[in-house]
C-alpha positions as CSV (number, residue, x, y, z in Angstrom):
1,X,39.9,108.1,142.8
2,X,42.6,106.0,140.8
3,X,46.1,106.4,140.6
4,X,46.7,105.7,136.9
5,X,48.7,108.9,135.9
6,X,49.5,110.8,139.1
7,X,52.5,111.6,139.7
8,X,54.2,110.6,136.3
9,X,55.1,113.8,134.4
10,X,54.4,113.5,130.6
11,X,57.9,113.8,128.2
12,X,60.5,114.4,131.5
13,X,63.4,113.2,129.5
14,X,62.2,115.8,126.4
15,X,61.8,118.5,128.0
16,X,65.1,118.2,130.4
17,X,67.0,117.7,127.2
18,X,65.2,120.7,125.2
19,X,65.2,123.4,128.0
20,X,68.7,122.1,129.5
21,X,68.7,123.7,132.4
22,X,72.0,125.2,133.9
23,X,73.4,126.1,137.7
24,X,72.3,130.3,138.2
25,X,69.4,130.3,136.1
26,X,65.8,131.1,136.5
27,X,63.0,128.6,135.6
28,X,59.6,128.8,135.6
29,X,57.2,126.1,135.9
30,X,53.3,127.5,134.8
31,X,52.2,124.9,135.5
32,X,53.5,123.7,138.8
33,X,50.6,120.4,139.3
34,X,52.4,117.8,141.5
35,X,55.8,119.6,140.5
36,X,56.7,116.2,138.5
37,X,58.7,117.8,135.7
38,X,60.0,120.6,138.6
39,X,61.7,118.3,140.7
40,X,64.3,117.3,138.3
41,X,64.7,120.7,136.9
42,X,65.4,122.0,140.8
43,X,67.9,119.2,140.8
44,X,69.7,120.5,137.5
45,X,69.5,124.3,138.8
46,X,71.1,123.3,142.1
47,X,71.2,125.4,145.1
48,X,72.6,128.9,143.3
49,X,69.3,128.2,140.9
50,X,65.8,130.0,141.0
51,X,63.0,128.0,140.4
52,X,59.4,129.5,140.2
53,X,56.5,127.1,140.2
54,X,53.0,128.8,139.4
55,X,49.9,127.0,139.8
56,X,45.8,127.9,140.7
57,X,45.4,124.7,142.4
58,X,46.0,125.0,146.4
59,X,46.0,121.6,146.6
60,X,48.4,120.4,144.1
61,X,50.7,123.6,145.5
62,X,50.4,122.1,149.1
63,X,51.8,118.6,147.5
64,X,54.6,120.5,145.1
65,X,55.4,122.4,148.3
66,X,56.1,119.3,150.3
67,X,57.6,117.4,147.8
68,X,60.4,120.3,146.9
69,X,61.1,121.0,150.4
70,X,62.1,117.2,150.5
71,X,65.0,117.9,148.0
72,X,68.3,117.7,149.7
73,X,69.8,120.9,150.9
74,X,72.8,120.1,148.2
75,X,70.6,119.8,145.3
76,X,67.6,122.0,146.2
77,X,67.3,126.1,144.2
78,X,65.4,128.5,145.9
79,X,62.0,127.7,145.5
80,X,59.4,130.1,145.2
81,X,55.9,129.2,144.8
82,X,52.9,131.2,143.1
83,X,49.4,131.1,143.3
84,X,47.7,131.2,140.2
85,X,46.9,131.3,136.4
86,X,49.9,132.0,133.8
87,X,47.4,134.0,131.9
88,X,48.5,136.8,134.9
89,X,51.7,135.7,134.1
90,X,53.0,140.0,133.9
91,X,51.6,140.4,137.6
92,X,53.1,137.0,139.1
93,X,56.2,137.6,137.3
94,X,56.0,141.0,138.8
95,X,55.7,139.9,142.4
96,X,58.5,137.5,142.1
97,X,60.9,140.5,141.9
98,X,63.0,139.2,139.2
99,X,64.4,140.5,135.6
100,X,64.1,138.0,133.4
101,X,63.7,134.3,132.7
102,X,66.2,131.4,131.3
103,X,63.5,128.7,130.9
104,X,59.4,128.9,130.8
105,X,57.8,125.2,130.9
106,X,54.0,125.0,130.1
107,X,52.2,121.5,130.5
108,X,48.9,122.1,128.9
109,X,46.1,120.6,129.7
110,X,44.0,119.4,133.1
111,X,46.1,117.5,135.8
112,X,45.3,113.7,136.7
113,X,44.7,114.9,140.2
114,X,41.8,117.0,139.0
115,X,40.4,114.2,136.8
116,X,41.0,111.9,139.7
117,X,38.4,113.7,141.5
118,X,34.8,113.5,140.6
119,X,34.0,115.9,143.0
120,X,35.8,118.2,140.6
121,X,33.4,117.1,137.6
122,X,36.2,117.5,134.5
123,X,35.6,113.1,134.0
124,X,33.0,111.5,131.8
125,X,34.3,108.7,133.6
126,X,33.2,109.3,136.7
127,X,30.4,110.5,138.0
128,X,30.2,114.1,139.8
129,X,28.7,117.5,139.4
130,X,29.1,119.3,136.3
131,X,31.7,122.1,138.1
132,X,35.2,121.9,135.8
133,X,37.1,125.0,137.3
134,X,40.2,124.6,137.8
135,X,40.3,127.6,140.4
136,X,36.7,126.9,142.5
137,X,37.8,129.9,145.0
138,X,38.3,132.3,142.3
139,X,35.4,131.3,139.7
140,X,32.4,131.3,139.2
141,X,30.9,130.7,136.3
142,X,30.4,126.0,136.1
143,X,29.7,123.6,133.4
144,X,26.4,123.4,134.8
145,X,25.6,126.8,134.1
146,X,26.7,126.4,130.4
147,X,24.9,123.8,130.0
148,X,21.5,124.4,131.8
149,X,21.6,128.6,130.5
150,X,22.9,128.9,127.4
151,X,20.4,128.6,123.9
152,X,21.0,126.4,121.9
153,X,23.2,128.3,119.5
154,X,25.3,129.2,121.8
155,X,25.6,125.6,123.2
156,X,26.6,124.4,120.0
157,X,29.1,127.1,118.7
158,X,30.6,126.2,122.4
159,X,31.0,122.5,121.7
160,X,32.6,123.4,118.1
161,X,34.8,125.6,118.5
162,X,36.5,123.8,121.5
163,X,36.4,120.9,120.5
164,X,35.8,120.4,116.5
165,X,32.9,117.8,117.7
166,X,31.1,116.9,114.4
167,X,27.8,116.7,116.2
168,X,28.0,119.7,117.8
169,X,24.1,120.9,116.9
170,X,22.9,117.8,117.5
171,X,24.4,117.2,121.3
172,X,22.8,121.1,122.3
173,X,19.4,120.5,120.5
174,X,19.5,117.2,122.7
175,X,21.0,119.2,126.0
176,X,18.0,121.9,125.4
177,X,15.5,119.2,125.3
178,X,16.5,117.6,128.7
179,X,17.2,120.2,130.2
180,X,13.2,121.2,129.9
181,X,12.1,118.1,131.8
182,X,15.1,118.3,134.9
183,X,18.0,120.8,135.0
184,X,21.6,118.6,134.0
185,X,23.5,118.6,137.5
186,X,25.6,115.2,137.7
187,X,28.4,114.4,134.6
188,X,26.5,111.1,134.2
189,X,23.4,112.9,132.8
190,X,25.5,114.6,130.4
191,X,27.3,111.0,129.2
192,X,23.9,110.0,128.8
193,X,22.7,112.4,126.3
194,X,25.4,112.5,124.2
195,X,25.7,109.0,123.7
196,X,21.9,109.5,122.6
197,X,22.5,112.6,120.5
198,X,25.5,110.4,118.4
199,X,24.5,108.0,116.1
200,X,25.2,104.6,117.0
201,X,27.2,103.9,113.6
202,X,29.8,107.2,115.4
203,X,30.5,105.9,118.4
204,X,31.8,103.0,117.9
205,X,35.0,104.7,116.5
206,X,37.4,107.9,117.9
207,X,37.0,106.9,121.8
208,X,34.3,108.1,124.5
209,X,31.3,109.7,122.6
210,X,31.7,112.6,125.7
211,X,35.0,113.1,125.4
212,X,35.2,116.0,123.1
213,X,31.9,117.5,124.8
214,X,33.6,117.7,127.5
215,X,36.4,119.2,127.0
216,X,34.5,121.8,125.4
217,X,33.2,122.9,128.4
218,X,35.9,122.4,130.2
219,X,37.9,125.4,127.8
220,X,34.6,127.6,128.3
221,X,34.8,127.3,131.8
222,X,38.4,128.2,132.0
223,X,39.1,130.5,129.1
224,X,41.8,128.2,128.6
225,X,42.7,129.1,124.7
226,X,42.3,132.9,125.5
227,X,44.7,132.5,128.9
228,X,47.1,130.3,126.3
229,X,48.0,133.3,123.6
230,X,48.4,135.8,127.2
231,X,50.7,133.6,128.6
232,X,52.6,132.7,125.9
233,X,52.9,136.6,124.5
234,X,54.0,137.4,128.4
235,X,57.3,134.5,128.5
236,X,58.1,135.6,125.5
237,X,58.5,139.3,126.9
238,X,60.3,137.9,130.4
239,X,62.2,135.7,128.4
240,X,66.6,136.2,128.6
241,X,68.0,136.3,124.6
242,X,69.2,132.6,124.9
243,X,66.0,131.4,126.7
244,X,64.0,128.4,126.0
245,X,59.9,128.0,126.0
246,X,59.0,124.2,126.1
247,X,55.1,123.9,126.2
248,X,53.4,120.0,126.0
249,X,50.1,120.3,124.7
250,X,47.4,117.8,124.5
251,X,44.7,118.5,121.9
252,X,44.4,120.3,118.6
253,X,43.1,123.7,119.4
254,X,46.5,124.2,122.1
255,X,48.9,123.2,119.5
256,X,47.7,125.1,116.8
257,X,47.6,127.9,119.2
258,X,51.4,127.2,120.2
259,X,52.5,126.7,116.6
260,X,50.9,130.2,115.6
261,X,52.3,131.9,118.2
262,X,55.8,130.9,117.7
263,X,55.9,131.5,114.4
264,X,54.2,134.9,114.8
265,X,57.5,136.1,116.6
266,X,59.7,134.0,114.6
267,X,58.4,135.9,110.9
268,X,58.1,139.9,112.5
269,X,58.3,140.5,108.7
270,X,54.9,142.2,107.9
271,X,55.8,143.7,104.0
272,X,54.7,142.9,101.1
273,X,56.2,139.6,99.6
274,X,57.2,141.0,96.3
275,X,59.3,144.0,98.3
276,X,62.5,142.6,97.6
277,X,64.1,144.3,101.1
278,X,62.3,144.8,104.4
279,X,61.0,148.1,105.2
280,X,59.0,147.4,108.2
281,X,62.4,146.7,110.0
282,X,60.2,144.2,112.6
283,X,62.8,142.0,113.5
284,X,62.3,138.0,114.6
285,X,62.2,137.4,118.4
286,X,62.3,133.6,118.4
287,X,64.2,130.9,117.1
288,X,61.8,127.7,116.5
289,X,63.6,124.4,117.9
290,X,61.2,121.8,116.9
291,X,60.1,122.5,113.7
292,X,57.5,119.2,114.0
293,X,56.4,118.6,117.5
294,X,58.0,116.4,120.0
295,X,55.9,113.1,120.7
296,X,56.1,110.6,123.4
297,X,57.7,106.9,122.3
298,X,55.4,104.1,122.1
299,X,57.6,103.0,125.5
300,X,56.4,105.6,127.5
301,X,52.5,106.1,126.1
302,X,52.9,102.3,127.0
303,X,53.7,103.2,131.2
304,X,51.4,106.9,130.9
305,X,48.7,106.7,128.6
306,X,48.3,110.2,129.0
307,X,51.4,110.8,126.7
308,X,50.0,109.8,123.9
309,X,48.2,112.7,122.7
310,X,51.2,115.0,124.0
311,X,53.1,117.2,121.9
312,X,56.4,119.2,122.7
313,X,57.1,122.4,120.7
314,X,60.4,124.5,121.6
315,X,61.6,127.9,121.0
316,X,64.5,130.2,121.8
317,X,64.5,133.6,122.2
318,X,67.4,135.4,120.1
């Protein structure tokens, strides 16, 4: 395992500044990880403050859990911890027993401690078995079973569409054909096949030739685009008028997702564009704060280089 990111939350200062958290509110951290960004938001709520951390992980919530409860009695909210995905974010919500919410943060994305893990098989770094859920308890369905069941159609529209690899086709016609001779178990095998299914002239520029393959997979195994839209629609609904939604994406597909989404309840408006009044009388829900994403300074991609993909978008409900 290394050490390289753990621990250092991605855009702190941002996103302390954006949701600006107040004594007597109620925050909600989806996704809770090492509680990085919640431990200085639990110091701005203070102890007449509700902070609600959610994450699928039981590890990471053991090491949130401990490092919270560490928070001086003068400083530390009431802390309330749930297990699982924000795409149940209705049903959590729910169980928490409260009305509304003043402040959803959503850090996108897989955790360092899950990448630090081989075990956990989300690196092409690393070798480990082909598993990539984020919830082993809860799912079932692997990487491995992607790869070693599905045709090669449905291998490539996989890689594609999670990932806009170029060589889609070409990686799942060369996962089909090794997969005939030995069933694709270990990460290592997989590195090894895409590097061979990319021309040598391609990988020489745009990073690790397995990078994109992989998170591929790692979406499919997760639903992760399809939990993003649920979880997004459900703060929006638990959100107080005034609240903020700060979510940090890392990759194309999230942001796009993010973008869309906001502006869907920002522009309600569905008439025609030559009615000169609106008739459909849909009002906007959100305000959008960042009109161009929120990116980390060259400073702190320097210290995390994990920030450097990241992207903050902001809006407030009205």
């Amino acid at each position: 395992m290394t050490n390289e990111y753990r621990h250092i939350p991605v855009l702190l200062a941002e996103c302390l500044e954006q949701i600006a958290p107040q004594t007597h509110q109620t925050l909600v951290d989806c996704t809770l990880g090492f509680a990085g960004h919640s431990l200085e938001l639990a110091k701005a709520l203070g102890p007449e403050g509700l902070l609600i951390g959610i994450d699928q992980d039981e590890v990471a919530q053991a090491e949130a859990a401990r490092r919270l409860a560490a928070l001086p009695d003068e400083v530390r909210p009431t802390i309330e911890l749930l297990r699982g995905n924000f795409g149940d974010l209705d049903e959590l919500l729910v169980s928490a027993e409260i009305p509304g919410v003043d402040g959803f943060l959503f850090d996108l994305g897989v955790s360092s401690m899950q990448i630090d893990m081989p075990s956990r098989g989300f690196s092409f770094k690393e070798n480990g078995p082909l598993d990539m859920r984020m919830d082993p308890g809860k799912q079932t369905l692997t990487a491995e079973e992607i790869i070693n069941t599905s045709n090669e159609t449905d291998l490539a529209r996989i890689i594609r569409a999670n990932s806009d690899e170029k060589w889609a086709s070409r990686i799942a016609s060369f996962i089909v054909e090794a997969r005939a001779h030995e069933p694709i178990t270990q990460s290592d095998q997989l590195v090894e096949i895409i590097k061979a299914a990319i021309p040598a002239s391609a990988r020489r520029a745009g990073g690790h030739p397995a990078k994109r393959t992989f998170q591929a997979l790692r979406i499919e195994v997760n639903s992760e685009l399809t939990v993003l839209r649920s979880g997004l629609d459900a703060a929006v609904r638990w959100l107080n008028p005034g609240g903020v939604i700060a979510v940090i994406s890392y990759h194309s597909l999230e942001d796009r997702i993010v973008k869309d989404t906001f502006q869907s309840f920002a522009h309600r408006c569905v008439c025609p564009p030559d009615l000169p009044v609106c008739a459909c009388g849909k009002e906007p829900v959100l305000d959008i704060v960042t009109r161009k994403p929120i990116v980390a300074s060259p400073e702190e991609v320097e210290r995390n280089p994990r920030a450097r993909s990241a992207k903050l978008r902001v809006a407030r409900k009205r």
